[in-house]
DORO-24243 format. One line per 10 residues: number of its first residue (from 1); their letters; for each residue x, y, z of N, C-alpha, C. Coordinates in steps of 0.2 Angstrom, whole numbers. Example, Ala and Ser with C-alpha at 12.3 -4.5 7.8 and 13.67 -1.06 7.14 Angstrom:
residues 2
1) AS) 66/-28/39/62/-22/39/66/-16/39 ~ 64/-11/35/68/-5/36/64/0/39;
//
This chain:
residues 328
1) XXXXXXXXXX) 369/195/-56/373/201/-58/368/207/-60 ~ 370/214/-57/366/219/-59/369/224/-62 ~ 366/223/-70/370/225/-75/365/231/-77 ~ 369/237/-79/368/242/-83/366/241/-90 ~ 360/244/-93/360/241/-101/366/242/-107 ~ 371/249/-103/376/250/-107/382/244/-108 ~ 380/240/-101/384/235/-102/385/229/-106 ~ 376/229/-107/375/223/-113/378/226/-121 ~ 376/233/-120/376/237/-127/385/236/-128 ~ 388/239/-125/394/240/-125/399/231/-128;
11) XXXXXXXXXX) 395/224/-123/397/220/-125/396/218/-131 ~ 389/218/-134/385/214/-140/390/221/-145 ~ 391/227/-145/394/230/-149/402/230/-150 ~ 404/225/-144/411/223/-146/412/217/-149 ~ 406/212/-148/407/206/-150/406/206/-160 ~ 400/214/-160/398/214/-168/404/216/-171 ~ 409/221/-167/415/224/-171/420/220/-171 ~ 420/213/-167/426/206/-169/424/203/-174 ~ 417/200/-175/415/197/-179/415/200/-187 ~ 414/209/-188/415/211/-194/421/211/-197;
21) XXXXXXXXXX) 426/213/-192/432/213/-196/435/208/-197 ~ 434/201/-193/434/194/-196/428/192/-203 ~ 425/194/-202/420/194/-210/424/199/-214 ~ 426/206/-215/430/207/-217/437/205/-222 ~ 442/202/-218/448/199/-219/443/194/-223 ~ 438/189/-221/436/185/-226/436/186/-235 ~ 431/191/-233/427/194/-238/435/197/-245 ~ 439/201/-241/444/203/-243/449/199/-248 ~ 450/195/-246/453/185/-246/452/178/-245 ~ 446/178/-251/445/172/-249/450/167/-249;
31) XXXXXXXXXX) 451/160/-247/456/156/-244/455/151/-240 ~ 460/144/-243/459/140/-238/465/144/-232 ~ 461/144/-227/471/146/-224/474/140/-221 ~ 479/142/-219/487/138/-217/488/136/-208 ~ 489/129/-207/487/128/-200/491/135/-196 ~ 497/139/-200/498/143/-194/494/149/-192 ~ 492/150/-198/486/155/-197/480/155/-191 ~ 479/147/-195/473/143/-191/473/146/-182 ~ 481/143/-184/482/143/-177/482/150/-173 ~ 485/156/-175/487/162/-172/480/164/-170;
41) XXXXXXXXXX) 477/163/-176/466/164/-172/463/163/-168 ~ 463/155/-167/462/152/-162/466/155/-157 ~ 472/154/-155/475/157/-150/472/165/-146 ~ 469/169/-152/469/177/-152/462/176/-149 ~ 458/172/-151/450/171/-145/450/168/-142 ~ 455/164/-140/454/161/-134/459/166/-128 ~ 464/170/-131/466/175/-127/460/181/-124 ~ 456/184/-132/449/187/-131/447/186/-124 ~ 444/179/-125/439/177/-119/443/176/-113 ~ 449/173/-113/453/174/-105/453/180/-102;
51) XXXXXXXXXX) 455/185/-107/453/193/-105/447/193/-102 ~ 443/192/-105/435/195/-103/433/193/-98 ~ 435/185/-97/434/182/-91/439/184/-86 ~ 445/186/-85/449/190/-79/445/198/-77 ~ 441/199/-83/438/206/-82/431/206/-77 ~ 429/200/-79/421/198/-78/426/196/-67 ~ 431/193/-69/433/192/-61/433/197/-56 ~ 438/201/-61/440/207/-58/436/213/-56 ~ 431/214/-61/423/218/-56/416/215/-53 ~ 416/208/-55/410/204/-52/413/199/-45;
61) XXXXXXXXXX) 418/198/-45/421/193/-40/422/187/-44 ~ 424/182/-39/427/177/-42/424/171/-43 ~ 418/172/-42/414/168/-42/411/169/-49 ~ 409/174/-51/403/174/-58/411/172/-64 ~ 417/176/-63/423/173/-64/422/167/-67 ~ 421/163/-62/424/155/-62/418/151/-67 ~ 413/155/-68/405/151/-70/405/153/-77 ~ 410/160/-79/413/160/-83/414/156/-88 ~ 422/154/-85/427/150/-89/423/143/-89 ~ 419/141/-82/416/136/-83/412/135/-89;
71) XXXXXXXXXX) 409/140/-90/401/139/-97/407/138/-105 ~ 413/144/-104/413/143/-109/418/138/-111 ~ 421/134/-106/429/127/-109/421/123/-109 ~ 414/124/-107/410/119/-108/407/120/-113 ~ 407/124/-115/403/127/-124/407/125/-128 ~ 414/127/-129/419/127/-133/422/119/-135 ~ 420/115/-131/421/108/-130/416/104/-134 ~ 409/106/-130/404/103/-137/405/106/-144 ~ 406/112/-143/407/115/-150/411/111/-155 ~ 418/109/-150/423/105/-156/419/96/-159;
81) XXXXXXXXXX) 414/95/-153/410/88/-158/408/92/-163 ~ 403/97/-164/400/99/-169/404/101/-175 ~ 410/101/-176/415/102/-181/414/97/-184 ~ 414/88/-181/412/83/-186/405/83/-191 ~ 401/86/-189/395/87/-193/398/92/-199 ~ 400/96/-195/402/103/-201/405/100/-207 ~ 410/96/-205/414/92/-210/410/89/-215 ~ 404/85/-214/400/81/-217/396/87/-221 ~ 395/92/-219/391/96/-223/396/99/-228 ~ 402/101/-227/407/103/-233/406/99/-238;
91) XXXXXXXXXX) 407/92/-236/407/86/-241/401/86/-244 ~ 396/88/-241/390/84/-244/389/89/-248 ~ 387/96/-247/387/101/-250/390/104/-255 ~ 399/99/-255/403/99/-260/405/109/-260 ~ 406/112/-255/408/119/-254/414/118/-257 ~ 417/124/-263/424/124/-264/427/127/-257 ~ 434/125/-257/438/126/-250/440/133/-248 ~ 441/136/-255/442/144/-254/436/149/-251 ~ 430/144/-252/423/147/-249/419/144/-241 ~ 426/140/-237/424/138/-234/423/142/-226;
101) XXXXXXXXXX) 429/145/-228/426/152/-221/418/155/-220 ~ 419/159/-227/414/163/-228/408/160/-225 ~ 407/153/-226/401/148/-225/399/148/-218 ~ 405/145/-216/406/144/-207/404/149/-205 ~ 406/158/-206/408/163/-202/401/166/-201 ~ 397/165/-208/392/168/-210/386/163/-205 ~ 388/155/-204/384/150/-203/384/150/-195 ~ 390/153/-192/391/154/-188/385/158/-182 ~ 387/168/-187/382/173/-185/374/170/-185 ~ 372/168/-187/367/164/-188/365/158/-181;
111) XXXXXXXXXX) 370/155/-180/370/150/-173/370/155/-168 ~ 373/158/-167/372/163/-161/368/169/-163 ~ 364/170/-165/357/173/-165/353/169/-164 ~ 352/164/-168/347/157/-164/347/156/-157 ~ 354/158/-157/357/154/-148/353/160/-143 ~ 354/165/-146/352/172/-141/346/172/-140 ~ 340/167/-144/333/167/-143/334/164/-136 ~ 336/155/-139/334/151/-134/339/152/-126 ~ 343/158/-125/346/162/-119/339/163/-118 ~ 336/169/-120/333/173/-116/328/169/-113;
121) XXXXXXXXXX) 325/164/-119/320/161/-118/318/155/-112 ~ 325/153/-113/329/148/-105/328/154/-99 ~ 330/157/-99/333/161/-94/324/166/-90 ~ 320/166/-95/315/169/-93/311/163/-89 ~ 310/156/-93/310/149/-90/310/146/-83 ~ 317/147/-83/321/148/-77/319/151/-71 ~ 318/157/-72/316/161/-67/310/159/-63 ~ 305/160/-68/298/159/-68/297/151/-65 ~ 301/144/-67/298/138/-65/304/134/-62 ~ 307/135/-57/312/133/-52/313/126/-54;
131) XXXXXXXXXX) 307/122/-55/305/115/-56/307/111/-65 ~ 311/116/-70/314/115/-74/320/114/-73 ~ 324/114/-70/330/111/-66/332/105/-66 ~ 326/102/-64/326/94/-63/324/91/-71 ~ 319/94/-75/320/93/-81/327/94/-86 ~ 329/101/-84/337/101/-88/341/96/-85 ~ 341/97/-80/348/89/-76/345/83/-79 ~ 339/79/-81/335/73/-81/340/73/-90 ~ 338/76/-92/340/79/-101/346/79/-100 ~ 351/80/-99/357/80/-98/360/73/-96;
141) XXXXXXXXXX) 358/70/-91/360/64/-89/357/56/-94 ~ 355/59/-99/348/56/-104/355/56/-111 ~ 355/60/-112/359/64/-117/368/61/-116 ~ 370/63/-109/376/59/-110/375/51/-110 ~ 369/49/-109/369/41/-108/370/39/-116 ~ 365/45/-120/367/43/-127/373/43/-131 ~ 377/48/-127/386/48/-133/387/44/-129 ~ 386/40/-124/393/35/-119/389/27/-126 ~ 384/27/-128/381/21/-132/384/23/-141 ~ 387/30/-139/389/29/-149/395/25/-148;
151) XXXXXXXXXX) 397/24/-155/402/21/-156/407/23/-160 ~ 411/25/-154/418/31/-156/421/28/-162 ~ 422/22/-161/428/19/-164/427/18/-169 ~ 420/19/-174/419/22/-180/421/26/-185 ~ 424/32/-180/423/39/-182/417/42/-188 ~ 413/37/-185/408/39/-191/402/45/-189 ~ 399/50/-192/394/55/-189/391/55/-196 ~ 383/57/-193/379/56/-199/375/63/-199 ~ 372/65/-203/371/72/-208/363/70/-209 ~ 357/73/-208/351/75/-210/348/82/-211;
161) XXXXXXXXXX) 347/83/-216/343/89/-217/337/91/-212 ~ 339/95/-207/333/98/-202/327/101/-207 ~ 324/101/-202/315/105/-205/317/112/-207 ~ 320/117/-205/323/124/-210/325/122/-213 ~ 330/119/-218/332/116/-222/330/114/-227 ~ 324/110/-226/320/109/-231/317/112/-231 ~ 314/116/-229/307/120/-230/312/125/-235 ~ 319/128/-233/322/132/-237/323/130/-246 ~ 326/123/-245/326/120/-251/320/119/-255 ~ 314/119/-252/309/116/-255/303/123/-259;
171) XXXXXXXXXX) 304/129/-254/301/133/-257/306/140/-261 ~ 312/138/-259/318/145/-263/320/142/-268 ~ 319/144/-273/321/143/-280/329/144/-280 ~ 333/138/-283/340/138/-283/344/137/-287 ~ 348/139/-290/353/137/-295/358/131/-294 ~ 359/126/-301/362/121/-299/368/121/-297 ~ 372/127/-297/380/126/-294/381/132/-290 ~ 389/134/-290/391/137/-284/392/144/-290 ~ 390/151/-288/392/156/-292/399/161/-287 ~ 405/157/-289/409/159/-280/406/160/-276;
181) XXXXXXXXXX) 406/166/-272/403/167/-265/397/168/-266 ~ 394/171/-269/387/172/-271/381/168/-268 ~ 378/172/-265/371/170/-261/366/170/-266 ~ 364/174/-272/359/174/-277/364/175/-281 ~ 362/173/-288/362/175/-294/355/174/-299 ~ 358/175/-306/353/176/-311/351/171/-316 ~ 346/168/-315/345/161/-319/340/162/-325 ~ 339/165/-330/337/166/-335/331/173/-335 ~ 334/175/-331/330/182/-329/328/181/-324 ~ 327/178/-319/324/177/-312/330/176/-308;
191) XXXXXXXXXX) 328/178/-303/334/179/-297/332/173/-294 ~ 339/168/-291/337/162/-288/344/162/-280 ~ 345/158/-276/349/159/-272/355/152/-274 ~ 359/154/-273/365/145/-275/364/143/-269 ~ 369/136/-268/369/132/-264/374/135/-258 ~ 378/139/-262/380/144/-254/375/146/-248 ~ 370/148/-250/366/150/-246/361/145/-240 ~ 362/139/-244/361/132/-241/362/129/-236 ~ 369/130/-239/373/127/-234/377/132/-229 ~ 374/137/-229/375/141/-223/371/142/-219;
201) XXXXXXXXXX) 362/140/-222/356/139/-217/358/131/-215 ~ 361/128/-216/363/121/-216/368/120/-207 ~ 374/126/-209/378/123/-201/374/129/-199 ~ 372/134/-198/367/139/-194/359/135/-190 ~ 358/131/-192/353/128/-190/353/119/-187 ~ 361/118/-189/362/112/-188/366/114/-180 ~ 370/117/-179/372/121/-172/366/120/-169 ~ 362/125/-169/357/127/-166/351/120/-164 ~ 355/116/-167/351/107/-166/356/105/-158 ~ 362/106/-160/366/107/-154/365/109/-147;
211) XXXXXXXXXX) 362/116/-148/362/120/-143/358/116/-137 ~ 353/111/-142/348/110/-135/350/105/-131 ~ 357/105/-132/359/100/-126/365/105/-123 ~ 368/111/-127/372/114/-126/371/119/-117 ~ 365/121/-121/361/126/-115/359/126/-110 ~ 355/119/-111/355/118/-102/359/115/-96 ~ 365/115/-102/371/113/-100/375/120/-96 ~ 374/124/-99/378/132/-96/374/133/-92 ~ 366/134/-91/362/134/-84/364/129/-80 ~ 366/124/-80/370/121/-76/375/123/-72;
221) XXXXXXXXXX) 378/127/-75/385/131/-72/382/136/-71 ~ 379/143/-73/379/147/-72/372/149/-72 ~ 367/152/-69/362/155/-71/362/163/-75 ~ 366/166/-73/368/172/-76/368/176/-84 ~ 361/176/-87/359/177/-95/366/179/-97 ~ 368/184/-93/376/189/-99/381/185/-98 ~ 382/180/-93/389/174/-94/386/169/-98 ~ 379/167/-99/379/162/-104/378/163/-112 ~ 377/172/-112/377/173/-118/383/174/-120 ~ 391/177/-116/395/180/-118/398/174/-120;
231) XXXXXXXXXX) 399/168/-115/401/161/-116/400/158/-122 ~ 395/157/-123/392/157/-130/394/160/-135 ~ 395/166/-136/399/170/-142/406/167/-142 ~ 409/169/-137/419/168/-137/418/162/-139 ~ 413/155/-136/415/148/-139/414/149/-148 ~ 408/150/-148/407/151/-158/411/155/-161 ~ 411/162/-159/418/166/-161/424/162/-164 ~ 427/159/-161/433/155/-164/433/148/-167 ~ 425/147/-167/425/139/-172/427/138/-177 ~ 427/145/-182/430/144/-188/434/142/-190;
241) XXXXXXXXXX) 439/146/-185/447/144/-185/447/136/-183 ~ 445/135/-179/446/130/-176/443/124/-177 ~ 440/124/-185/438/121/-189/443/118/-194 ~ 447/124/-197/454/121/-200/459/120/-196 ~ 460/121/-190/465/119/-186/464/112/-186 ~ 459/107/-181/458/103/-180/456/98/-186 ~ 454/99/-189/449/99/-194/452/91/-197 ~ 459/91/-198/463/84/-199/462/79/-193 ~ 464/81/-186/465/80/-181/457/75/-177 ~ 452/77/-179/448/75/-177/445/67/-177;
251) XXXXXXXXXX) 447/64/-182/446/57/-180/451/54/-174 ~ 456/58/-175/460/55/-168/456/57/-161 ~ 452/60/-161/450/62/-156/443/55/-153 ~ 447/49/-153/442/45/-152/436/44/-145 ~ 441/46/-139/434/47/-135/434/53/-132 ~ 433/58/-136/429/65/-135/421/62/-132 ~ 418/60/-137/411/57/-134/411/56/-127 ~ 416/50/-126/415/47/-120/417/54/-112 ~ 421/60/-115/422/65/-112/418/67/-110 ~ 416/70/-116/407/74/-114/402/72/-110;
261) XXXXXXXXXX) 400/66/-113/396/63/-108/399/63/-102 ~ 405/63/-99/405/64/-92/403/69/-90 ~ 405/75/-93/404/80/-93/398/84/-91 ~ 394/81/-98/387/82/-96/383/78/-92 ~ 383/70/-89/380/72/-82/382/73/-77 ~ 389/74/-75/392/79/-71/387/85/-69 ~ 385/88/-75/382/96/-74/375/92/-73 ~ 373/89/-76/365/85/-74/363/85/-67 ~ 368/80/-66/367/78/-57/369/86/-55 ~ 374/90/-57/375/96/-52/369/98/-52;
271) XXXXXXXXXX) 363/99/-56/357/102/-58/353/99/-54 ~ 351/94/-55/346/91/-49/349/91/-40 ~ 354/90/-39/358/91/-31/355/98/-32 ~ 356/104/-33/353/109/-32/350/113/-31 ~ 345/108/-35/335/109/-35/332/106/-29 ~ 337/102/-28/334/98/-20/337/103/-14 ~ 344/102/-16/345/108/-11/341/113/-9 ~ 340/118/-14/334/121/-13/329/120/-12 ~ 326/115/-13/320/116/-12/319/111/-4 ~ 327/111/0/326/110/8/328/103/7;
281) XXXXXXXXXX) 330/99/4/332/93/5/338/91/7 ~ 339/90/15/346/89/18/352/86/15 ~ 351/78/13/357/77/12/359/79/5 ~ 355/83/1/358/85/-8/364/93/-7 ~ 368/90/-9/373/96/-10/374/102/-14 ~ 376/107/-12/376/112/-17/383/110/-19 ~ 384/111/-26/392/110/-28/396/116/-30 ~ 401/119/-27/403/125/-30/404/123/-36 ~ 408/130/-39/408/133/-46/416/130/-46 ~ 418/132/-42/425/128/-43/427/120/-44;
291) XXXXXXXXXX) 424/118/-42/423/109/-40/422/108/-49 ~ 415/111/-51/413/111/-58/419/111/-63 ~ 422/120/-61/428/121/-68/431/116/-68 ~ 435/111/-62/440/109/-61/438/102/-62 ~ 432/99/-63/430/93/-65/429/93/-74 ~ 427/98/-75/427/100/-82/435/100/-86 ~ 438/102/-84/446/103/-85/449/99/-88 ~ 448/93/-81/454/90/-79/451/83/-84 ~ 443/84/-84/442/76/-91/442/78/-98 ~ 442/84/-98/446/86/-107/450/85/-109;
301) XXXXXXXXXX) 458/86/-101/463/85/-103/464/76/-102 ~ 460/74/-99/462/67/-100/459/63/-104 ~ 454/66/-108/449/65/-113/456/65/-119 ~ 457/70/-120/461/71/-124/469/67/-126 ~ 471/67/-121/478/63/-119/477/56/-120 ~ 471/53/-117/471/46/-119/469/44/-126 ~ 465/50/-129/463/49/-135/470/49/-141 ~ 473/54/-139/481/54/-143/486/46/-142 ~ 484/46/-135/487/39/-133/485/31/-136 ~ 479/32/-140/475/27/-141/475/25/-148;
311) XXXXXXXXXX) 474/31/-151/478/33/-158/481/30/-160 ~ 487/32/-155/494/29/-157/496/20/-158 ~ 492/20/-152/492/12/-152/488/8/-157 ~ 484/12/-159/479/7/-163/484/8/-170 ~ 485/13/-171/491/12/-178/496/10/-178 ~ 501/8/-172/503/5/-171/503/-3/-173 ~ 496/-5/-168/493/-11/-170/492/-12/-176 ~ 489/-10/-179/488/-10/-188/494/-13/-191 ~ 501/-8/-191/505/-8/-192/510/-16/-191 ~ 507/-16/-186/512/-24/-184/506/-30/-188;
321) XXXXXXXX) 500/-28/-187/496/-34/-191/498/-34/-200 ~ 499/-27/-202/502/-28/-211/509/-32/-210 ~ 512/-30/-206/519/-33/-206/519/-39/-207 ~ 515/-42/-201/514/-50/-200/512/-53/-207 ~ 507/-49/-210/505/-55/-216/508/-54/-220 ~ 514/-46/-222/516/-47/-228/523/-54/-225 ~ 524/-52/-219/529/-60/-219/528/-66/-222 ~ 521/-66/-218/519/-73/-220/517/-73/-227;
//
């Protein structure tokens, strides 16, 4: 794609005027909000992006289109695993509810600036070493081998303080409790920062623990720096929401794992087939951008139907096993 720089300015500066007034409304009122709210949110950016993506069709063709919707139902996908860790961190960090937007939205803006290093940095990568291809598909196929070996049926996920994190904890001076929303406050005349500010370096840098599987996952799909940045935005943009939406709903979501990992070596192997490709190897195939979206889709929605269907029966089964012994 041969982009003008007004085009990037024009995007990054529509993307900072959704995110301010989302910060704003926050700021405004803070609150747990209400699943329907939750919900009109989420609806309203994933409308966002379908728009931008019929727009990206309608001047690029239907190809940069499709690589698209492909980066971002693939970003916004992993994203929704990353919401179990977010969860772990509300808890651990003990955030009041009323202060949990702010955390996320804030923790958010923060992951994608992170994220926007390791685009460009990927992307310049890329360019330069053809031969990194086979590295990102090896890593992918490595990566889903590891979510197909957790174990869903736990729903358990585990929480560790990254290296920014403790370096933040260990040399910023902090106050024992939460001052509301308050990033610093005054602790006997010395300014120190609360645990707000913690645990906002906490999911902004726990993401960005994410991305490294995230990323070479959208080069995957797309080479295109401004589809896997804007992908990247529309997927984080609406996490918030889609934090309290979900947010109940996600131990139901038993084999998500087992989704993703298709997912991700799906894109693995696409990666390596068309590094061999190119580099002249007859029988390895190029795989359209269509075959991708359509493969990505179609194991979400089955990712997710069986996982609702599985639910059910296991509660179900629960259910028949209390009966049995209160009979007996």
């Amino acid at each position: 794609m041969d982009l003008h720089t007004w085009v990037w300015l024009a995007t990054i500066g529509g993307l900072v005027a959704v995110i301010a007034f989302d910060f704003w409304l926050v700021a405004r009122n803070p609150r747990d909000p209400s699943f329907r709210e939750s919900l009109l949110w989420v609806l309203g950016y994933v409308s966002l992006a379908v728009v931008f993506g019929l727009g990206v069709t309608l001047f690029a063709g239907g190809r940069y289109g499709g690589e698209f919707f492909a980066g971002w139902i693939t970003e916004y996908s992993l994203s929704v695993d990353n919401l179990f860790v977010f969860v772990l961190i509300m808890s651990r960090f003990a955030v009041p509810r009323e202060y949990r937007q702010k955390v996320l939205l804030v923790g958010i803006v923060l992951a994608l600036a992170l994220r926007a290093v390791f685009i460009v940095a990927g992307a310049s990568a890329i360019s330069r070493f053809d031969w990194l291809f086979y590295v990102f598909g090896a890593f992918l196929v490595f990566t889903a081998w590891k979510l197909l070996r957790q174990d869903e049926s736990s729903g358990e996920a585990e929480f560790s303080e990254n290296a920014a994190l403790r370096l933040v904890r260990r040399v910023v001076p902090t106050s024992d409790g939460y001052r509301g929303a308050a990033i610093t406050t005054r602790v006997g005349g010395r300014r120190v920062v609360t645990p707000m500010l913690i645990v906002m370096v906490a999911v902004g840098t726990t993401d960005l623990l994410f991305a490294v599987d995230s990323i070479p996952a959208i080069f995957g799909l797309t080479k295109e720096p401004y589809l896997v940045f804007t992908a990247n935005a529309f997927a984080l943009m609406g996490l918030r929401q889609l934090f309290f939406l979900v947010g109940g709903l996600l131990d139901r979501l038993i084999y998500l794992s087992k989704g993703l990992a298709f997912v991700l070596a799906f894109i693995g192997l696409k990666l390596i087939f068309e590094a061999l490709h190119h580099h002249g190897v007859p029988w390895a195939p190029e795989v359209p951008i269509t075959l991708s979206l359509g493969v990505i889709v179609v194991t979400l929605l089955v990712t997710t139907v069986a996982s609702l269907v599985g639910t059910r029966r296991r509660a179900a089964a629960v259910m028949r096993e209390a009966e049995s012994r209160s009979g007996g």
